[in-house]
DOLO-387452 format. One record per residue (C-alpha): residue number from 1; residue in three letters; chain; z, x, y. Coordinates in steps of 0.05 Angstrom, whole numbers, plus 32768, in hexadecimal, padded with zeros to 4 digits. Layout:
BEGIN
<rec><num>NUM</num><residuo>ala</residuo><cadena>A</cadena><Z>Z</Z><X>X</X><Y>Y</Y></rec>
...
***
This chain:
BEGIN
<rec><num>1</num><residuo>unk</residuo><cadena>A</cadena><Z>8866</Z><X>8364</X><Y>814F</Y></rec>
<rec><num>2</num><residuo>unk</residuo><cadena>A</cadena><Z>8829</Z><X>835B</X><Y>817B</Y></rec>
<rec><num>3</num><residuo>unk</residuo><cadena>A</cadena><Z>87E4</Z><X>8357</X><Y>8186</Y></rec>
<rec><num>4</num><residuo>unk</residuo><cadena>A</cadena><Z>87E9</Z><X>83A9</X><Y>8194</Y></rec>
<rec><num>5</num><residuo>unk</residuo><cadena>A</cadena><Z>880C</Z><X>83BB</X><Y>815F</Y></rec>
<rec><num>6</num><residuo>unk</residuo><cadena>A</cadena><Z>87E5</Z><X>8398</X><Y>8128</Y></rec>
<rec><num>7</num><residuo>unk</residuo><cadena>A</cadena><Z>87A6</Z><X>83B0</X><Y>8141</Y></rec>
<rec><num>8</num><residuo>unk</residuo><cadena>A</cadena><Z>87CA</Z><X>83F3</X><Y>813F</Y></rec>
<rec><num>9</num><residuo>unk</residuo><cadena>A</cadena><Z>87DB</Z><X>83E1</X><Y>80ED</Y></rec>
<rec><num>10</num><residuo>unk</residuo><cadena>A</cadena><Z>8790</Z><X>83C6</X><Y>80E7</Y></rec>
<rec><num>11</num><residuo>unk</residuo><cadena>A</cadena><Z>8779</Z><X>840E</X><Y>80F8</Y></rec>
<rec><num>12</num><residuo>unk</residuo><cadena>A</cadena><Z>8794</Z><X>842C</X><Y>80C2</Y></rec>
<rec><num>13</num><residuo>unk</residuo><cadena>A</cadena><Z>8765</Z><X>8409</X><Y>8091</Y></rec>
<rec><num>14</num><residuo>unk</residuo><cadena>A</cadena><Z>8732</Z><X>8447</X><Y>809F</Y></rec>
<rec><num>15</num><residuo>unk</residuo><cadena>A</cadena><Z>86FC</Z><X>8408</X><Y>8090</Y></rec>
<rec><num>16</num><residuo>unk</residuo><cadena>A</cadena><Z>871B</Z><X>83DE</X><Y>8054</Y></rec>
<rec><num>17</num><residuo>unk</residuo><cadena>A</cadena><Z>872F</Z><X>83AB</X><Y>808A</Y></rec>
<rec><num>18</num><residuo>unk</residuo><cadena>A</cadena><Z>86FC</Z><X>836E</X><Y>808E</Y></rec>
<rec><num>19</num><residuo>unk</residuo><cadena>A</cadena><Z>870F</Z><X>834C</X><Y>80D6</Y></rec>
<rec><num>20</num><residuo>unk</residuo><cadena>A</cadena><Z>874A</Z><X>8350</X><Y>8102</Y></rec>
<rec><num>21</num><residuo>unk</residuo><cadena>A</cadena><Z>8770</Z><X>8312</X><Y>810E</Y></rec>
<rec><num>22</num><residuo>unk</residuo><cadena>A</cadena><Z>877E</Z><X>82FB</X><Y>8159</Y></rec>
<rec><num>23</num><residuo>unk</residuo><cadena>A</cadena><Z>87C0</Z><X>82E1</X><Y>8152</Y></rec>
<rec><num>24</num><residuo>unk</residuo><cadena>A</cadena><Z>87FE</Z><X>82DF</X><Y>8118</Y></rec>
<rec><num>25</num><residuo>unk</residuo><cadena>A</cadena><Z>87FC</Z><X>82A8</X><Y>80ED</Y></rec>
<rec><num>26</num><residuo>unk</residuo><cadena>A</cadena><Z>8833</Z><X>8271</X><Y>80DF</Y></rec>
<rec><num>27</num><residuo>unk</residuo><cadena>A</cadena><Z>884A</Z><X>8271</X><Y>809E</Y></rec>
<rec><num>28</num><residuo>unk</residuo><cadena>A</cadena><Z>882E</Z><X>822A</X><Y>808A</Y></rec>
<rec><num>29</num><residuo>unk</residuo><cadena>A</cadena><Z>87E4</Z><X>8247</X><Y>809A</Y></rec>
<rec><num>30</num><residuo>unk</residuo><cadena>A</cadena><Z>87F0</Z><X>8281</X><Y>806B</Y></rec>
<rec><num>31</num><residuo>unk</residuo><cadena>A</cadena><Z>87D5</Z><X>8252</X><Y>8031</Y></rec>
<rec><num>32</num><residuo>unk</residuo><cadena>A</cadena><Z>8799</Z><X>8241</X><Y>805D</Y></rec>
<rec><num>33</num><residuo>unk</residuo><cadena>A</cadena><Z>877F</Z><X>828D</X><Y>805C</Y></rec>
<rec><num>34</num><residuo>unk</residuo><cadena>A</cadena><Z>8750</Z><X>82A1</X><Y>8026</Y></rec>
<rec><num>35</num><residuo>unk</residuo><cadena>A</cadena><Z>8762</Z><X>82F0</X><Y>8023</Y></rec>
<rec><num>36</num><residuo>unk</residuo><cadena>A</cadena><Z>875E</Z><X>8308</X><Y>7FDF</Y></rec>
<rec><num>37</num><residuo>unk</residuo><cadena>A</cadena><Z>8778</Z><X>8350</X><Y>7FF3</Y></rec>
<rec><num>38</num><residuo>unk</residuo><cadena>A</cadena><Z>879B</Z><X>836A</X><Y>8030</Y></rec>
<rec><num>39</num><residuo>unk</residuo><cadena>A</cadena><Z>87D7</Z><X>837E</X><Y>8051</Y></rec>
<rec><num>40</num><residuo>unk</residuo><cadena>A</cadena><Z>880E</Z><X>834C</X><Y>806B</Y></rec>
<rec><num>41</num><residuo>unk</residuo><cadena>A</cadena><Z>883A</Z><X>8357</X><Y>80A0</Y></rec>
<rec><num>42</num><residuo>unk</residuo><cadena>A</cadena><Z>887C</Z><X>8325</X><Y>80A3</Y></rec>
<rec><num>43</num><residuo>unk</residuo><cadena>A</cadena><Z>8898</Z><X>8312</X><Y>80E2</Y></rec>
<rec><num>44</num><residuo>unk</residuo><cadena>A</cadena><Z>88DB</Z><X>82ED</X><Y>80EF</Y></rec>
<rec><num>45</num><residuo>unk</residuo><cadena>A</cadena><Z>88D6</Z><X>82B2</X><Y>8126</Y></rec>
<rec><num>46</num><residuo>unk</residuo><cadena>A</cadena><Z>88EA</Z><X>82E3</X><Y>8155</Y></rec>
<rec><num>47</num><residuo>unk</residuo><cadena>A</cadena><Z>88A8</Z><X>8310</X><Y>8149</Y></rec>
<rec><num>48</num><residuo>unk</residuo><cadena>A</cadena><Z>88D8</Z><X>833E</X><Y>8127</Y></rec>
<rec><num>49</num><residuo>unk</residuo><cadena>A</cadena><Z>88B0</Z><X>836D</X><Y>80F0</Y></rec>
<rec><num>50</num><residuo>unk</residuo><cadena>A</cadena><Z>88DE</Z><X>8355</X><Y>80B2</Y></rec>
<rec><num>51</num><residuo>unk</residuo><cadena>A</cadena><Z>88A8</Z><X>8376</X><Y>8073</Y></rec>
<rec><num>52</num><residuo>unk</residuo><cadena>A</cadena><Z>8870</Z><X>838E</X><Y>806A</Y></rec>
<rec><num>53</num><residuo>unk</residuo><cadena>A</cadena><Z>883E</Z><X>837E</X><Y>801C</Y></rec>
<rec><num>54</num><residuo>unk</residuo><cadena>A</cadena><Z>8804</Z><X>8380</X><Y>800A</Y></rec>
<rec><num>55</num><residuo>unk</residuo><cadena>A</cadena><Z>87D0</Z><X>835B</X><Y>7FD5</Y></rec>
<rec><num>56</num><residuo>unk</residuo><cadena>A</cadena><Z>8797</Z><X>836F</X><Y>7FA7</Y></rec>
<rec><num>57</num><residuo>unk</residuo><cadena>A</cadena><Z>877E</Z><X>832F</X><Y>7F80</Y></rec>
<rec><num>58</num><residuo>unk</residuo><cadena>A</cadena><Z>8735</Z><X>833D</X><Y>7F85</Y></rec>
<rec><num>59</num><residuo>unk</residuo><cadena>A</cadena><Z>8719</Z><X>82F5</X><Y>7F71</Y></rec>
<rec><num>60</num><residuo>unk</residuo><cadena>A</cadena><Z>875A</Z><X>82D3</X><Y>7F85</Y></rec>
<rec><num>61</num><residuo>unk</residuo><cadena>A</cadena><Z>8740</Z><X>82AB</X><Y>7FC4</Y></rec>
<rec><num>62</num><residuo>unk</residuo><cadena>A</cadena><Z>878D</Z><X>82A3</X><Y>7FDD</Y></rec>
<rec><num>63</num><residuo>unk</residuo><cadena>A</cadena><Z>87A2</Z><X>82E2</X><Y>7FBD</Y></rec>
<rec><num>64</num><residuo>unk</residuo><cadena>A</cadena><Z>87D2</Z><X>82FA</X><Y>7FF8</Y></rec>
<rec><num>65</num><residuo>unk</residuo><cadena>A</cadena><Z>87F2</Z><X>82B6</X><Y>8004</Y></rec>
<rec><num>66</num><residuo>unk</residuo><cadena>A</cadena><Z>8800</Z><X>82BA</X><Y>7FB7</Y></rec>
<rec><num>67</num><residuo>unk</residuo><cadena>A</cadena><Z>881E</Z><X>82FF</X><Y>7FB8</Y></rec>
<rec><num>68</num><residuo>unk</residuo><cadena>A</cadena><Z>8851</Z><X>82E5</X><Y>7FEE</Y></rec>
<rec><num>69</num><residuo>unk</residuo><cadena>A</cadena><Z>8866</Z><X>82AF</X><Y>7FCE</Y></rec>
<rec><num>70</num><residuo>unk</residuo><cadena>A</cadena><Z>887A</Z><X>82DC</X><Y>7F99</Y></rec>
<rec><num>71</num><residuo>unk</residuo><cadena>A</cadena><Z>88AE</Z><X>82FE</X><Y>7FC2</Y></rec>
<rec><num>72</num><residuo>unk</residuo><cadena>A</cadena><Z>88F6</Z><X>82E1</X><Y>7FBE</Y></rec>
<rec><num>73</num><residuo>unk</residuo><cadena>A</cadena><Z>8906</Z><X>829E</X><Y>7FDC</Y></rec>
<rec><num>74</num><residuo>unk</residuo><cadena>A</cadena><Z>8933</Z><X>82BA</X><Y>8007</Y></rec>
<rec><num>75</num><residuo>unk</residuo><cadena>A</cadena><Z>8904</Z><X>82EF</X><Y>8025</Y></rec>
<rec><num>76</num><residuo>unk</residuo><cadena>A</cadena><Z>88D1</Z><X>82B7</X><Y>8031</Y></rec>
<rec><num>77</num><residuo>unk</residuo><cadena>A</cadena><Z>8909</Z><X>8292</X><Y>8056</Y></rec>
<rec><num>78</num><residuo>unk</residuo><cadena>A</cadena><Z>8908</Z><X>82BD</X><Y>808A</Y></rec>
<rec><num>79</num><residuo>unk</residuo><cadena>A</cadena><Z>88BC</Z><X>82D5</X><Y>809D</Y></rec>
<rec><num>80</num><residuo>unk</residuo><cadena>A</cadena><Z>889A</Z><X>82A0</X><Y>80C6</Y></rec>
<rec><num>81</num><residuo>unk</residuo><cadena>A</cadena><Z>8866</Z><X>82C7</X><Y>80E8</Y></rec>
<rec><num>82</num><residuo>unk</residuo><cadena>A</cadena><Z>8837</Z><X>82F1</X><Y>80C0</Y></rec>
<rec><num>83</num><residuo>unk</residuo><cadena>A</cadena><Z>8803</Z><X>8324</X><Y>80DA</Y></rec>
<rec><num>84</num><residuo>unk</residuo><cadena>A</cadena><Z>87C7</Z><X>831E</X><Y>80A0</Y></rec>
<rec><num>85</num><residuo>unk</residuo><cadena>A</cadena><Z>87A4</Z><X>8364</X><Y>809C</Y></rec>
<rec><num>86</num><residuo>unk</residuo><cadena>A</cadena><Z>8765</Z><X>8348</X><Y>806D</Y></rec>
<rec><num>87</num><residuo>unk</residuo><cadena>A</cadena><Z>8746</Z><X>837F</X><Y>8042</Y></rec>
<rec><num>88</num><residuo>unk</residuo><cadena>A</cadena><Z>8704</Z><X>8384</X><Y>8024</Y></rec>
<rec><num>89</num><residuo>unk</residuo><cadena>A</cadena><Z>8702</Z><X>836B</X><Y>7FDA</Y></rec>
<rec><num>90</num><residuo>unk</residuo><cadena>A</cadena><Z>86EA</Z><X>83AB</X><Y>7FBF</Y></rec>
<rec><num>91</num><residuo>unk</residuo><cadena>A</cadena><Z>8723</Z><X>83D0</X><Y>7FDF</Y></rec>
<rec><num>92</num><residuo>unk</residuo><cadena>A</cadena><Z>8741</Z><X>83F5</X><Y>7FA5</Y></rec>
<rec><num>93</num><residuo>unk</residuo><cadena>A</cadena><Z>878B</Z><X>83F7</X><Y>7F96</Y></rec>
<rec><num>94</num><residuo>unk</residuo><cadena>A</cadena><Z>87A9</Z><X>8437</X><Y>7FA1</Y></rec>
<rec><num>95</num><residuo>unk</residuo><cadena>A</cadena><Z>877D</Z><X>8434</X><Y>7FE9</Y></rec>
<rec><num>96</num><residuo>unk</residuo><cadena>A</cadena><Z>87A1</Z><X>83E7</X><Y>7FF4</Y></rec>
<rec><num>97</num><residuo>unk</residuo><cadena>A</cadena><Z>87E8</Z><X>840D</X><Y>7FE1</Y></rec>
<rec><num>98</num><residuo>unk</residuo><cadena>A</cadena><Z>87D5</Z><X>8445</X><Y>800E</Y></rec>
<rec><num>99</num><residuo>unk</residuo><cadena>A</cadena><Z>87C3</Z><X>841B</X><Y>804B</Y></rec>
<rec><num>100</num><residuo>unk</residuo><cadena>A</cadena><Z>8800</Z><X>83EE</X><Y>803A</Y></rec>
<rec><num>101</num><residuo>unk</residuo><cadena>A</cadena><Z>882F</Z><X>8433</X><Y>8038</Y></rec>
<rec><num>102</num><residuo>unk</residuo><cadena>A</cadena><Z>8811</Z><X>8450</X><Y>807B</Y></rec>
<rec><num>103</num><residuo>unk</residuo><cadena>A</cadena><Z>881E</Z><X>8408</X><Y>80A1</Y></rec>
<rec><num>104</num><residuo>unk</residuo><cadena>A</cadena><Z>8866</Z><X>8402</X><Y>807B</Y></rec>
<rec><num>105</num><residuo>unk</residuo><cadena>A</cadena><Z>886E</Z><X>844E</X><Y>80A1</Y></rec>
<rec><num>106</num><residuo>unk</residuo><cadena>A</cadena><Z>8854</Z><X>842F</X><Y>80E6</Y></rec>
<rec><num>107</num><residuo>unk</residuo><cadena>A</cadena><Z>887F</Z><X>83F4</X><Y>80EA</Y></rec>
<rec><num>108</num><residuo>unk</residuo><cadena>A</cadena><Z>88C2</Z><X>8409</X><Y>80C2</Y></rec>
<rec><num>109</num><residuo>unk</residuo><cadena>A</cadena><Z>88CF</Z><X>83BD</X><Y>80B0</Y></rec>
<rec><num>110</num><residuo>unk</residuo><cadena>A</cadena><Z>8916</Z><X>83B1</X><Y>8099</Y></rec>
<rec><num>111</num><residuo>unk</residuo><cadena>A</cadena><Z>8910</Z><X>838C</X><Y>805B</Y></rec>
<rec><num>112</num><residuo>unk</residuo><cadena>A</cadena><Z>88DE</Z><X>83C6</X><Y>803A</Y></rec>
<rec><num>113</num><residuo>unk</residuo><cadena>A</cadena><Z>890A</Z><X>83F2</X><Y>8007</Y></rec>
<rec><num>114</num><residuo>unk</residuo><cadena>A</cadena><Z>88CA</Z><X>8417</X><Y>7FE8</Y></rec>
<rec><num>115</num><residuo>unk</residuo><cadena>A</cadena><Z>88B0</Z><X>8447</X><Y>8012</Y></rec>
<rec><num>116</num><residuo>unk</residuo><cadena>A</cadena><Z>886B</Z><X>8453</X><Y>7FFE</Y></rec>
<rec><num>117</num><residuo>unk</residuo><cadena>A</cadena><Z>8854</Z><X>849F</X><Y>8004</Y></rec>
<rec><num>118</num><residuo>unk</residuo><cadena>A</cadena><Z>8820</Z><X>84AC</X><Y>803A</Y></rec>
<rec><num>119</num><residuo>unk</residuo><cadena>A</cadena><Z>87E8</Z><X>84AF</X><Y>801C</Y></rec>
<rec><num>120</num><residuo>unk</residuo><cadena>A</cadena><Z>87A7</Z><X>84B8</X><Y>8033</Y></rec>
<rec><num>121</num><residuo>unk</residuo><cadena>A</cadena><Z>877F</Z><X>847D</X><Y>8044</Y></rec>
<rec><num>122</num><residuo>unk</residuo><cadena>A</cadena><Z>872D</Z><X>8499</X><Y>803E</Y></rec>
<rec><num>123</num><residuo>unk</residuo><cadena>A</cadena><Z>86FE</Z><X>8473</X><Y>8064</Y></rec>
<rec><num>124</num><residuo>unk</residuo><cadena>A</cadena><Z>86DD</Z><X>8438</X><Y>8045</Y></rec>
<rec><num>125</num><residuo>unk</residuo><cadena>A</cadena><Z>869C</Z><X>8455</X><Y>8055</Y></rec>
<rec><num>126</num><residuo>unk</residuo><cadena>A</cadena><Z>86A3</Z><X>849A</X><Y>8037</Y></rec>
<rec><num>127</num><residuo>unk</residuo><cadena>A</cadena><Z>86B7</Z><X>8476</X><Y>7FFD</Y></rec>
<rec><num>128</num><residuo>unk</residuo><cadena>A</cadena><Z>867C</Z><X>8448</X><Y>7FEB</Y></rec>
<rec><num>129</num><residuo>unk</residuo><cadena>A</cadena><Z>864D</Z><X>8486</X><Y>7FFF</Y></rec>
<rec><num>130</num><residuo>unk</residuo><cadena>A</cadena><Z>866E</Z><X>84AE</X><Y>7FCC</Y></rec>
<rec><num>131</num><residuo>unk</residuo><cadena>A</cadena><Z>8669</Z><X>8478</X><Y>7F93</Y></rec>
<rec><num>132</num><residuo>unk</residuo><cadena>A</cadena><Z>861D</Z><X>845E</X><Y>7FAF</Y></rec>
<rec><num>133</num><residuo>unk</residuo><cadena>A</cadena><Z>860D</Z><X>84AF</X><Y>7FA2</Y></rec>
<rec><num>134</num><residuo>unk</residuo><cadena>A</cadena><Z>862D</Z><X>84B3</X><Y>7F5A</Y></rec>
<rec><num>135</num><residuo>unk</residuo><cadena>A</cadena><Z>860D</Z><X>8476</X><Y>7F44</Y></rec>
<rec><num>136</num><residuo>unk</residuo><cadena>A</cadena><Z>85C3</Z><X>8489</X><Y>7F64</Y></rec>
***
């Protein structure tokens, strides 16, 4: 994984994403990050995609570094990098699932067994023009 590639997977947010990072992040420094929703991207120490998740705990200020500690001990054993793709809070579900499925189809990591439908991803602002009309 690189800088390239990740920017590449931050793309496919159509919007949702809130700020690209510069650089992966140890796993220690996970904790540190106060994403609620988003997209992680597992790395191996070699830089190695190993999985690829994703979080929606709107109101949860470490809600990705709780969904990964969720996965199996094991798994966790073996990502040490992880490329943080932070989402807005409002994203909705099925559009965090769809951006998760689309990077899943990007990167092929190893250690997915779902594979998430391609689905399309609409653009965060097409979205909140089309609710900001129904509720006017």
């Amino acid at each position: 994984m690189n800088q390239q590639l990740y920017l590449q997977s931050f793309q496919l947010t159509r919007g949702w994403g809130r700020e690209a990072l510069s650089e992966a992040i140890p796993g220690w420094m996970v904790a540190e990050l106060p994403v609620s929703t988003g997209i992680y991207i597992t790395c191996g120490f070699d830089q190695l995609v190993r999985y690829v998740g994703s979080a929606h705990r709107p109101g949860v200020t470490h809600g990705v570094y709780r969904r990964i500690t969720e996965h199996p001990v094991p798994w966790q054993l073996q990502w040490e990098w992880f490329w943080i793709i932070p989402l807005r809070n409002e994203t909705p579900l099925d559009v965090v699932r769809a951006i998760e499925g689309q990077v899943i189809d990007l990167l092929n990591p190893p250690m997915n067994r779902k594979r998430h439908p391609l689905k399309f991803v609409p653009m965060y602002r097409e979205l909140k023009r089309h609710a900001d009309s129904q509720a006017a």
